[in-house]
PDB file with one MODEL, atoms N, CA, C and O in Angstrom:
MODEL        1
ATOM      1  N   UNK A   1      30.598  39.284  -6.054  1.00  0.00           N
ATOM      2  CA  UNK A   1      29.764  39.524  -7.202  1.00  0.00           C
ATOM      3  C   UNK A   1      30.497  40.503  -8.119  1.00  0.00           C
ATOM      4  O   UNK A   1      31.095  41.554  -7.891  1.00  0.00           O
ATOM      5  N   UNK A   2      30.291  39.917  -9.057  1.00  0.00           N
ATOM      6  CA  UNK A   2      31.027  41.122 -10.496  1.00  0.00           C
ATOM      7  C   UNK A   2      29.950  42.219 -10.399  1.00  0.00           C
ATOM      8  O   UNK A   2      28.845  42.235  -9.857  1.00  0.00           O
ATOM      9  N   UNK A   3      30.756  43.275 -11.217  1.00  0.00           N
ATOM     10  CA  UNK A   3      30.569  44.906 -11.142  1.00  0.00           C
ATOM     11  C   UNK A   3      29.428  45.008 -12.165  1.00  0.00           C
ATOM     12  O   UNK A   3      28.788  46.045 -12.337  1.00  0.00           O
ATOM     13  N   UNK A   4      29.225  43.919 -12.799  1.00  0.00           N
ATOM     14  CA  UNK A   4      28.516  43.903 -14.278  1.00  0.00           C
ATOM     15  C   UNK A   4      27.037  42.962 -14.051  1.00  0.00           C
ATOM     16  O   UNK A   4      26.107  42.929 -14.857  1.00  0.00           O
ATOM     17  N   UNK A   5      27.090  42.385 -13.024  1.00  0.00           N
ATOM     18  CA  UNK A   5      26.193  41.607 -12.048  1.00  0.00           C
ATOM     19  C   UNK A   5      25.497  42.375 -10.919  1.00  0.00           C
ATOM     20  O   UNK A   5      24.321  42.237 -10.585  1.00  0.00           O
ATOM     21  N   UNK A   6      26.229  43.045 -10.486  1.00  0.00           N
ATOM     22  CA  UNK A   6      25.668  44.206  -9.291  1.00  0.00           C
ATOM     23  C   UNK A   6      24.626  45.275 -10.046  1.00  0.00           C
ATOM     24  O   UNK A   6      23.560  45.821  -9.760  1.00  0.00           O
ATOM     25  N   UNK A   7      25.683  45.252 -11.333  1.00  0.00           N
ATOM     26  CA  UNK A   7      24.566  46.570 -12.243  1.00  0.00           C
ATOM     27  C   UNK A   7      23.614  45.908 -12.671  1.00  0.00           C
ATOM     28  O   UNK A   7      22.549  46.507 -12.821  1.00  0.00           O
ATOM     29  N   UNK A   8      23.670  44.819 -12.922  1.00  0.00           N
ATOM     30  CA  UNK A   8      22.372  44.145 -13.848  1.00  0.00           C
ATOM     31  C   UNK A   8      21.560  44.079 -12.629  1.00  0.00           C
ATOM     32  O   UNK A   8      20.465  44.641 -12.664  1.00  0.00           O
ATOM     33  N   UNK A   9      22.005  43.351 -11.324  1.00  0.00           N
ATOM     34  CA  UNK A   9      20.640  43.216  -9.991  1.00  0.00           C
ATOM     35  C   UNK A   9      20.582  44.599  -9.786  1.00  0.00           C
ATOM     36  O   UNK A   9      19.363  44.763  -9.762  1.00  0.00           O
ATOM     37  N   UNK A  10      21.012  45.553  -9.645  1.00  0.00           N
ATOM     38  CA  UNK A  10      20.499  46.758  -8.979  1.00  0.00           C
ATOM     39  C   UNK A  10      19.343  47.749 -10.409  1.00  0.00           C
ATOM     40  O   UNK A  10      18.458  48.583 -10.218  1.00  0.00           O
ATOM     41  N   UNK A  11      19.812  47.245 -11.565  1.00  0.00           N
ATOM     42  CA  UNK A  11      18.656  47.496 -12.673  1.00  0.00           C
ATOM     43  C   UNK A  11      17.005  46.651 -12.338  1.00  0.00           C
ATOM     44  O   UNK A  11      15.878  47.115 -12.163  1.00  0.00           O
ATOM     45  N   UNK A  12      17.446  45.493 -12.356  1.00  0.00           N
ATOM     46  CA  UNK A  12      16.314  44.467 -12.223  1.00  0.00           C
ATOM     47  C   UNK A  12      15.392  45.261 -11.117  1.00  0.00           C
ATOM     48  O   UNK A  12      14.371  45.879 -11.419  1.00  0.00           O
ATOM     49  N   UNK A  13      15.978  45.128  -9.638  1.00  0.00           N
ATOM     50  CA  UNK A  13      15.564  45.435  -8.603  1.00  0.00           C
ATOM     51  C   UNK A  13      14.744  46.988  -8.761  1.00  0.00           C
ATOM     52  O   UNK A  13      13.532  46.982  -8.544  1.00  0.00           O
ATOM     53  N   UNK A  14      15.345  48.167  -9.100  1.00  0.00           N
ATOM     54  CA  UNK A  14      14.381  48.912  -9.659  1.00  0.00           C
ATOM     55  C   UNK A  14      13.249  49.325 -10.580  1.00  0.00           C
ATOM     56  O   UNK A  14      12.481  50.287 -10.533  1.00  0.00           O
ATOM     57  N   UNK A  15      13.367  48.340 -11.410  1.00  0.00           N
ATOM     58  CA  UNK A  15      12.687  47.616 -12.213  1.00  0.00           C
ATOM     59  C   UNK A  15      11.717  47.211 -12.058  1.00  0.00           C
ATOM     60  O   UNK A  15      10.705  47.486 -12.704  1.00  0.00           O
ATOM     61  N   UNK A  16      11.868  46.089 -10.711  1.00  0.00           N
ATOM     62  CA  UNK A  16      10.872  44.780 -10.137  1.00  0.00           C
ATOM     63  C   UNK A  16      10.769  45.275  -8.532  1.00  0.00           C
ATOM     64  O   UNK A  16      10.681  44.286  -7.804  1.00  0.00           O
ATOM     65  N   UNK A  17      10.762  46.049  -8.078  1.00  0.00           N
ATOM     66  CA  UNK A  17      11.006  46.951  -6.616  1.00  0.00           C
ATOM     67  C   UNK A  17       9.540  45.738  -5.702  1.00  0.00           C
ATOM     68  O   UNK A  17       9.585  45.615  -4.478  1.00  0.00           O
ATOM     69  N   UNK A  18       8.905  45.324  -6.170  1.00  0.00           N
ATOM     70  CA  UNK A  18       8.457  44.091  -5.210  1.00  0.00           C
ATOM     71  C   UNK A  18       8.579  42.875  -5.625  1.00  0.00           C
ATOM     72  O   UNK A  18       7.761  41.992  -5.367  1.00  0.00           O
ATOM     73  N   UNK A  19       9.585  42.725  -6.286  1.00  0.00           N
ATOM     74  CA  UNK A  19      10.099  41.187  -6.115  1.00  0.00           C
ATOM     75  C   UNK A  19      10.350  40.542  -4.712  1.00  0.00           C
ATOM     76  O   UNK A  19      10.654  41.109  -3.663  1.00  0.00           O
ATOM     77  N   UNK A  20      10.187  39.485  -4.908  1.00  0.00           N
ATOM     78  CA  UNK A  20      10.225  38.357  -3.391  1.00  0.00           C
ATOM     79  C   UNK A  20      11.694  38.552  -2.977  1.00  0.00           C
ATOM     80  O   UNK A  20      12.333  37.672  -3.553  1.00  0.00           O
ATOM     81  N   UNK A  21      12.552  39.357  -2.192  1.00  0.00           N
ATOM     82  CA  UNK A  21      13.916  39.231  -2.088  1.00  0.00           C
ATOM     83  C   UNK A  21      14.735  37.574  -1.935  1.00  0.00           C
ATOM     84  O   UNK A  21      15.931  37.315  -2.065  1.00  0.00           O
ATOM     85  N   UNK A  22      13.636  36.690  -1.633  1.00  0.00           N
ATOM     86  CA  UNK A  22      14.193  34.907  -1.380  1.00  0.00           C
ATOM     87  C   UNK A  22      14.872  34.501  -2.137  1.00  0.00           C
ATOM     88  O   UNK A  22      16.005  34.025  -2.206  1.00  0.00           O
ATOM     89  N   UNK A  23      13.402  34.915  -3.254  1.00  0.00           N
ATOM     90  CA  UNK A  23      13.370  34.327  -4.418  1.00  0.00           C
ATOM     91  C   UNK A  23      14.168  35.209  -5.386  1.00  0.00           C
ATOM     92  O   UNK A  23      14.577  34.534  -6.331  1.00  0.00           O
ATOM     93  N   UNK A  24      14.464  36.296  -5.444  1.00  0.00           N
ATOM     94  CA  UNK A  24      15.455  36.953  -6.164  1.00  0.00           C
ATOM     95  C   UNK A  24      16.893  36.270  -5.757  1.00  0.00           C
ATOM     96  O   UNK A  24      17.744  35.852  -6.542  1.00  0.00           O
ATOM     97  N   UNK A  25      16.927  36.269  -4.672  1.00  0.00           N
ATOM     98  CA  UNK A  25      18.541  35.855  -4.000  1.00  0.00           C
ATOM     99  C   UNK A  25      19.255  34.141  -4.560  1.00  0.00           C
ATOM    100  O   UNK A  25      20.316  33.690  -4.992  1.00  0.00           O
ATOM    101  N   UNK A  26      17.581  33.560  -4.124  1.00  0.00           N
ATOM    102  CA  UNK A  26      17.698  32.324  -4.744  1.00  0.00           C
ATOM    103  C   UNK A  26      18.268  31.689  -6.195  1.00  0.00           C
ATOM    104  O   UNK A  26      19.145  30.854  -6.417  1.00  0.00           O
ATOM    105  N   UNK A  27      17.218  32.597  -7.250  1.00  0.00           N
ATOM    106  CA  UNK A  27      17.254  32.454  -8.836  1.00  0.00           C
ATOM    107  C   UNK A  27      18.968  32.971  -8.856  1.00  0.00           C
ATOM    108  O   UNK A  27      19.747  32.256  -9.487  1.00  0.00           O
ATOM    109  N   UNK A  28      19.374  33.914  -8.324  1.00  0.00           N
ATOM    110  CA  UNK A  28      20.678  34.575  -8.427  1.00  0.00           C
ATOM    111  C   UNK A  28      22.028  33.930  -8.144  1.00  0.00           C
ATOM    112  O   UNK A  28      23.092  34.068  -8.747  1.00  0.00           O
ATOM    113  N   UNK A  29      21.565  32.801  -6.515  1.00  0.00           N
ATOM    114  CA  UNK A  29      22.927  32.532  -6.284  1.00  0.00           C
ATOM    115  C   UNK A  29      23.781  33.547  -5.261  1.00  0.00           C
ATOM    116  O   UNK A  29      25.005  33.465  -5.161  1.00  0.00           O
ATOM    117  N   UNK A  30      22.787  34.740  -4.340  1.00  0.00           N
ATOM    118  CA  UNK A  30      23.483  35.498  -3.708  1.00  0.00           C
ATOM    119  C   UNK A  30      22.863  35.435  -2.628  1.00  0.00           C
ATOM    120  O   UNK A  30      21.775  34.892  -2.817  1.00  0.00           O
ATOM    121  N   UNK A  31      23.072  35.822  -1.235  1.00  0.00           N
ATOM    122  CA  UNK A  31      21.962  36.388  -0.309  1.00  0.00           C
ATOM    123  C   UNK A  31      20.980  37.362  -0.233  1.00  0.00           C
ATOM    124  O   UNK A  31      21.330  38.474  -0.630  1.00  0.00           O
ATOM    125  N   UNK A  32      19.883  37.248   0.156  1.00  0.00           N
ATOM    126  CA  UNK A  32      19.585  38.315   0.720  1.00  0.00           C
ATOM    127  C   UNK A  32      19.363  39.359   1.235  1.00  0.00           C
ATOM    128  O   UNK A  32      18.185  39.717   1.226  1.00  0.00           O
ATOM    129  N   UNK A  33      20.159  40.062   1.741  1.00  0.00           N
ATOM    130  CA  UNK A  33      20.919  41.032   1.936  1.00  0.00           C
ATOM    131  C   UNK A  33      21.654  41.749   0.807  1.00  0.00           C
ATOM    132  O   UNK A  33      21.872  42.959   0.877  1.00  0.00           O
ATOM    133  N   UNK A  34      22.072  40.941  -0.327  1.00  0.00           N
ATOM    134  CA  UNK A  34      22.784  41.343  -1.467  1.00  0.00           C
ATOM    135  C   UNK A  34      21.439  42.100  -2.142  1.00  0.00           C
ATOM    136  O   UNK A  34      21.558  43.288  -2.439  1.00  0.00           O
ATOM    137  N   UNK A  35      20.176  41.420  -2.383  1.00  0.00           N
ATOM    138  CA  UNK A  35      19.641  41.616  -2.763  1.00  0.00           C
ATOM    139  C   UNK A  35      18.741  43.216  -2.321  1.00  0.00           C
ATOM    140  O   UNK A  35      18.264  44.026  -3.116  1.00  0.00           O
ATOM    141  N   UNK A  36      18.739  43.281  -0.726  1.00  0.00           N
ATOM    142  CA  UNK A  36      18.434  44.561  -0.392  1.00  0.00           C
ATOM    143  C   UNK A  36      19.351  45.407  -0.768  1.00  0.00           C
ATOM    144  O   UNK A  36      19.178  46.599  -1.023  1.00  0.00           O
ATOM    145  N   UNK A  37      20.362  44.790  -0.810  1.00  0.00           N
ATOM    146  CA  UNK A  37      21.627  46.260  -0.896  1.00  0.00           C
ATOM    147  C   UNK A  37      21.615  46.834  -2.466  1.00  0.00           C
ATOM    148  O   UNK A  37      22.350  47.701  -2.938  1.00  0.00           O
ATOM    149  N   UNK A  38      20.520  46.059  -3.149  1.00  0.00           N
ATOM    150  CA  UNK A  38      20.794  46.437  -4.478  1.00  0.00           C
ATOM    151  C   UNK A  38      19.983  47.392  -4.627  1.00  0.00           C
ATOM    152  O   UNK A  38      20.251  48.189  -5.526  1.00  0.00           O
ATOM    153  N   UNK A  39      18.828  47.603  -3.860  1.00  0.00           N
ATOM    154  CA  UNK A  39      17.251  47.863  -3.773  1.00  0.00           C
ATOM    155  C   UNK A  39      17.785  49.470  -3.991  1.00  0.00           C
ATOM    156  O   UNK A  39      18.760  49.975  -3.435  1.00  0.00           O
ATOM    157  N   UNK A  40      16.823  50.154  -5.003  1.00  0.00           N
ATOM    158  CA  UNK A  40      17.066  52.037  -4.932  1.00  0.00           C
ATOM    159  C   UNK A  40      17.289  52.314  -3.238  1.00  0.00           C
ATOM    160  O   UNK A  40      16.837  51.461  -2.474  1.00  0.00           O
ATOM    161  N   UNK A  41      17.962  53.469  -2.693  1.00  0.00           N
ATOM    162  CA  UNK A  41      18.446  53.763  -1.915  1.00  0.00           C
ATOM    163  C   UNK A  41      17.135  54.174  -1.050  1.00  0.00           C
ATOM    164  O   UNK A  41      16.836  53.753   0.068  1.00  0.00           O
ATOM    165  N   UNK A  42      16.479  55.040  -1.800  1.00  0.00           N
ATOM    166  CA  UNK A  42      14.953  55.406  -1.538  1.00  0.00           C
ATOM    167  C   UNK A  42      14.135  54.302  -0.420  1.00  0.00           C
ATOM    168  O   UNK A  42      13.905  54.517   0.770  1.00  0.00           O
ATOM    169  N   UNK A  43      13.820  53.180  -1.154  1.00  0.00           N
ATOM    170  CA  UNK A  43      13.593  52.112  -0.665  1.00  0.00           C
ATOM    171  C   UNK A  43      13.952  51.276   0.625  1.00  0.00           C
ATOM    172  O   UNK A  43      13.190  50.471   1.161  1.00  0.00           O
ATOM    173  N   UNK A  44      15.206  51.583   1.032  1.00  0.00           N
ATOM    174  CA  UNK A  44      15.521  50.313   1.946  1.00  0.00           C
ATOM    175  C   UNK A  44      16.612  51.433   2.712  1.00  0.00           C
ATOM    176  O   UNK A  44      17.208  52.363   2.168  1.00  0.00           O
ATOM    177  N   UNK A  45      16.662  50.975   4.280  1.00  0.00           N
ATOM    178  CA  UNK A  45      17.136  51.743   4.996  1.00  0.00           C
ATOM    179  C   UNK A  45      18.193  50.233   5.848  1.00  0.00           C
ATOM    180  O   UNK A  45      17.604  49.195   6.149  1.00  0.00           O
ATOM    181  N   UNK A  46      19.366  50.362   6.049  1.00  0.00           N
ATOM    182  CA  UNK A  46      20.101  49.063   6.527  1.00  0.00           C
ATOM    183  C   UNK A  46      21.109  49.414   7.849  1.00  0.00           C
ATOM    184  O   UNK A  46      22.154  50.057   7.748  1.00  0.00           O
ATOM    185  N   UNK A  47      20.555  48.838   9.139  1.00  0.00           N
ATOM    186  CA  UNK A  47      21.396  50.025  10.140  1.00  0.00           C
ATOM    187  C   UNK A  47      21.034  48.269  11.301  1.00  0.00           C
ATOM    188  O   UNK A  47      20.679  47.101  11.139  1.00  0.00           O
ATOM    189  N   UNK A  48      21.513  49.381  12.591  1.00  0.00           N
ATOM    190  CA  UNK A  48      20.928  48.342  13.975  1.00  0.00           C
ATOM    191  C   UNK A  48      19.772  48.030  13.897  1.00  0.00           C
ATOM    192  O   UNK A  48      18.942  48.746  13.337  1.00  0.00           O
ATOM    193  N   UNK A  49      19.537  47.070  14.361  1.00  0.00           N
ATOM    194  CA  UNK A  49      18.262  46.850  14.787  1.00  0.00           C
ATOM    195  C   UNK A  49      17.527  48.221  16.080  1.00  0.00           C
ATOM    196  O   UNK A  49      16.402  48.720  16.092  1.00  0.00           O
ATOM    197  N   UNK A  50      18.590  48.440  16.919  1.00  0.00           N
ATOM    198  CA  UNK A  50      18.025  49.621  18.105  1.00  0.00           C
ATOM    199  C   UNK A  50      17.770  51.094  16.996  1.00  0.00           C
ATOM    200  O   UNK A  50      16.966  51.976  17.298  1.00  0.00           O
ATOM    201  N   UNK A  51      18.385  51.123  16.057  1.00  0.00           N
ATOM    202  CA  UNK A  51      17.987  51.914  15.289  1.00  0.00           C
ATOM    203  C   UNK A  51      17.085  52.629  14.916  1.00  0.00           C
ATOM    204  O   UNK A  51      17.062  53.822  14.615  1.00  0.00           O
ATOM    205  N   UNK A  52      15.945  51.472  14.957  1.00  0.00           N
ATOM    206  CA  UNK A  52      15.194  51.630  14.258  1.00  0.00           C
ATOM    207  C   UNK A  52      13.679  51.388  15.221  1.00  0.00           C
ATOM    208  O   UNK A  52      12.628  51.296  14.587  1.00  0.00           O
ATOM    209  N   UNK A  53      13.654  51.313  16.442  1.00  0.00           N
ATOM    210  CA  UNK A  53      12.988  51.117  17.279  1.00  0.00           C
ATOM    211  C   UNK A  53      12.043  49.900  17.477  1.00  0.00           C
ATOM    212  O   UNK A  53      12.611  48.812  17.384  1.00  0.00           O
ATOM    213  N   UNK A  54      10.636  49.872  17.747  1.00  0.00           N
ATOM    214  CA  UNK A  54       9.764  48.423  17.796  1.00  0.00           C
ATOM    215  C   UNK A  54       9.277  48.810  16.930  1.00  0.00           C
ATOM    216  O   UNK A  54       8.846  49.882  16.505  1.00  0.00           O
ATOM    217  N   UNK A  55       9.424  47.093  16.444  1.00  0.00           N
ATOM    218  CA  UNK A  55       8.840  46.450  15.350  1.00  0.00           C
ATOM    219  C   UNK A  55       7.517  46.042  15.793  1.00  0.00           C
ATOM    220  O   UNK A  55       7.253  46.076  16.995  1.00  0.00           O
ATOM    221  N   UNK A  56       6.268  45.484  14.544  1.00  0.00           N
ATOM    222  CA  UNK A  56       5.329  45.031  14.590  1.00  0.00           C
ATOM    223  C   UNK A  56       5.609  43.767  14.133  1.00  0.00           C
ATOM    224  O   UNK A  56       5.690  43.872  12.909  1.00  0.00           O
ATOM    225  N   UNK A  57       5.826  42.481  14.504  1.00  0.00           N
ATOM    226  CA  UNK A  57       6.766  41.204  13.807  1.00  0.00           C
ATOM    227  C   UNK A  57       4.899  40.739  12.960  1.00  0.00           C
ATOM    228  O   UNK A  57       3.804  40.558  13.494  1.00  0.00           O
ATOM    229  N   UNK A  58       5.415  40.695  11.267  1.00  0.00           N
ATOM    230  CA  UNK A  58       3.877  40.362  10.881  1.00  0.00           C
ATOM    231  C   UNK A  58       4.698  39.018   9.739  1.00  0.00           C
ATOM    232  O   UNK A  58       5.819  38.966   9.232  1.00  0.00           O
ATOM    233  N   UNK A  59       3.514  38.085   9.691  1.00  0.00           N
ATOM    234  CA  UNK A  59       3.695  36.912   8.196  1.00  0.00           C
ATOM    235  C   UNK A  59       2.513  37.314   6.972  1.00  0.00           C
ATOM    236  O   UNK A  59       1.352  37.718   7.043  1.00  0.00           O
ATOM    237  N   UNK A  60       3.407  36.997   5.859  1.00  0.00           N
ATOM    238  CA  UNK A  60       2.329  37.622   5.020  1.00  0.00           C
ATOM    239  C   UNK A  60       1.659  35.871   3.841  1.00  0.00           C
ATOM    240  O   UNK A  60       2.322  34.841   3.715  1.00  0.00           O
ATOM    241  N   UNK A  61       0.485  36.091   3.311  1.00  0.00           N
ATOM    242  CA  UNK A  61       0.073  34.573   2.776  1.00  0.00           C
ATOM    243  C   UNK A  61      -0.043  35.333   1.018  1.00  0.00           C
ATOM    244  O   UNK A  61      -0.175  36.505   0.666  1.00  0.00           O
ATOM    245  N   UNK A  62       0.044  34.420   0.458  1.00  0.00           N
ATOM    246  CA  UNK A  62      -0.756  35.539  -0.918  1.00  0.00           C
ATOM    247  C   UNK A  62      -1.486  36.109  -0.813  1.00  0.00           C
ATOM    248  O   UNK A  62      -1.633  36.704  -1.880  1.00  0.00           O
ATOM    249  N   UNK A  63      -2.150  36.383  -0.167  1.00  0.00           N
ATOM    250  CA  UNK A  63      -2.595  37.448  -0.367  1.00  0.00           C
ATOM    251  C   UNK A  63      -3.346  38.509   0.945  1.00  0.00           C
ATOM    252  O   UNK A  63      -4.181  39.397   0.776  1.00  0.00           O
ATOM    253  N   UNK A  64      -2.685  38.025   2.304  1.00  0.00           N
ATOM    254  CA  UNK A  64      -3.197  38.542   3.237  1.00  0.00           C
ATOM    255  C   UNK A  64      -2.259  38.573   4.471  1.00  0.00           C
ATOM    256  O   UNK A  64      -1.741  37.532   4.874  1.00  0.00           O
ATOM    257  N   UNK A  65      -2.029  39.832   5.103  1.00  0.00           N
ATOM    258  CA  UNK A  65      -1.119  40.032   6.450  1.00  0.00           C
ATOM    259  C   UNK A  65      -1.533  40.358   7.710  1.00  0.00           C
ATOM    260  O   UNK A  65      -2.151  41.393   7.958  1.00  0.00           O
ATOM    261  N   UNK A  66      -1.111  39.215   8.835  1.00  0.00           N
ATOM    262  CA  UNK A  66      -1.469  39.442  10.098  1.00  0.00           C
ATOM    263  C   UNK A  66      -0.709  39.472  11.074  1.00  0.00           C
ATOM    264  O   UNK A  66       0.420  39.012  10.901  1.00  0.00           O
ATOM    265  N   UNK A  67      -1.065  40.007  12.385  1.00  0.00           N
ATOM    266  CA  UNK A  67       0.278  40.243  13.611  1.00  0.00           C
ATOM    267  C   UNK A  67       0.414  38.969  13.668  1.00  0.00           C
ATOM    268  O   UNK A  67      -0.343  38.054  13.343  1.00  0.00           O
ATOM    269  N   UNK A  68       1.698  38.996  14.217  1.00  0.00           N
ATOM    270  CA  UNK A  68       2.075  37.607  15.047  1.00  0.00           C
ATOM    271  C   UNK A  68       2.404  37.820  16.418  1.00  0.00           C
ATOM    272  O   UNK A  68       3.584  38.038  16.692  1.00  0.00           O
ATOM    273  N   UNK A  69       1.525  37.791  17.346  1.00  0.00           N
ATOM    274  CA  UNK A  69       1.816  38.839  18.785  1.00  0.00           C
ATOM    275  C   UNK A  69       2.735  38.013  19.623  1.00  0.00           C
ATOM    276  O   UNK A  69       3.366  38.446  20.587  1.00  0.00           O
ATOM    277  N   UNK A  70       2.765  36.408  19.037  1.00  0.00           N
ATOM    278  CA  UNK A  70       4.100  35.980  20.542  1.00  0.00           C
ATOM    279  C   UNK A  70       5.580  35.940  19.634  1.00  0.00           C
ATOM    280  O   UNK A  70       6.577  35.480  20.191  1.00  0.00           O
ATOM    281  N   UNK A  71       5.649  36.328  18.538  1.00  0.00           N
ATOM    282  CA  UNK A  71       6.750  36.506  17.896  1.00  0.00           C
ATOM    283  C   UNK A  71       7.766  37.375  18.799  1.00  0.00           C
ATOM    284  O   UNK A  71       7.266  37.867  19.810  1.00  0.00           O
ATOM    285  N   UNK A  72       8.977  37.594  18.585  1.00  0.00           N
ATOM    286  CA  UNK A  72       9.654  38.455  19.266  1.00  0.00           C
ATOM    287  C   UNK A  72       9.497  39.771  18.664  1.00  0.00           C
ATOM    288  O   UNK A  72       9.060  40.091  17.558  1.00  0.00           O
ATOM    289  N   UNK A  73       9.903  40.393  19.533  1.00  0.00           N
ATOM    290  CA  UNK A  73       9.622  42.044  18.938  1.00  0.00           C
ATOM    291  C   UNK A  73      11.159  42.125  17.976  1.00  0.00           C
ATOM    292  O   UNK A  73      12.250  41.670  18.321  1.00  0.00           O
ATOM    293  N   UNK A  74      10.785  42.931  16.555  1.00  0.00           N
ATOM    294  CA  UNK A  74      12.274  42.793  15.954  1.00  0.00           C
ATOM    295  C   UNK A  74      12.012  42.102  15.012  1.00  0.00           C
ATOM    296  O   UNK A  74      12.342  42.502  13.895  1.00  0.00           O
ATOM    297  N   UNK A  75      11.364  40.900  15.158  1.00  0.00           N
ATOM    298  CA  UNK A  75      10.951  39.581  14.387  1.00  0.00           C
ATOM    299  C   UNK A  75      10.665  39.573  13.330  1.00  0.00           C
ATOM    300  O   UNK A  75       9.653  40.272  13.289  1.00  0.00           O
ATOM    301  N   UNK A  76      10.943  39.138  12.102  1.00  0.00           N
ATOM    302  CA  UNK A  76       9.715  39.094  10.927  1.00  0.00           C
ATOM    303  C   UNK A  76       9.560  37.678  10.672  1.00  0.00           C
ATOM    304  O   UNK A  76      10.444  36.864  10.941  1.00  0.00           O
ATOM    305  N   UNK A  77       8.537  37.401  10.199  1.00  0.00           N
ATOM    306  CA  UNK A  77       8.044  35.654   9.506  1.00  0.00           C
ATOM    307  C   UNK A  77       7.387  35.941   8.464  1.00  0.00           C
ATOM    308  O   UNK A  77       6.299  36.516   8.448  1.00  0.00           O
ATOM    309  N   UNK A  78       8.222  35.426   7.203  1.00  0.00           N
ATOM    310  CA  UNK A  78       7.762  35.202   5.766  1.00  0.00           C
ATOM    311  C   UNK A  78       7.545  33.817   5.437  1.00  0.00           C
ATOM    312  O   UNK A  78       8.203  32.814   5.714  1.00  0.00           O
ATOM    313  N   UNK A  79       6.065  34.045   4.532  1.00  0.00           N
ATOM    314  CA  UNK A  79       6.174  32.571   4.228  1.00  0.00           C
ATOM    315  C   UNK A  79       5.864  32.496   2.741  1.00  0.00           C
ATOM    316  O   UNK A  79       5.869  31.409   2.163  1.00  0.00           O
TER     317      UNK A  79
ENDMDL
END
């Protein structure tokens, strides 16, 4: 990614700080991950997974979020 592209997503992203990261990555042409890494520093923490201890693995709908208890621990499901 150009230097002039990184600045423009890491503007946007503070900007739009709950944008859909998919769908940001998607419209963009980058991953995911590109897209967290753009995220204010504040915001997003990027390490091991043991790092960071147990997770609650949850899916979210428009407008409503619930456990997913046989998910793996660690897990997330977006839909």
């Amino acid at each position: 990614m150009l230097s002039t592209e990184l600045a423009d997503l890491k503007a946007y992203m503070a900007e739009n700080p709950g944008a859909v990261i998919e769908d940001v990555a998607r419209e963009r042409k980058i991953t995911p991950r590109a897209v967290l890494e753009a995220l204010p520093e504040a915001m997003v923490r990027i390490g091991a997974g043991a790092e960071f201890g147990a997770a609650t693995p949850t899916t979210r709908s428009s407008n409503s979020q619930a456990a997913c208890p046989r998910a793996k621990s660690g897990a997330a499901i977006s839909t």
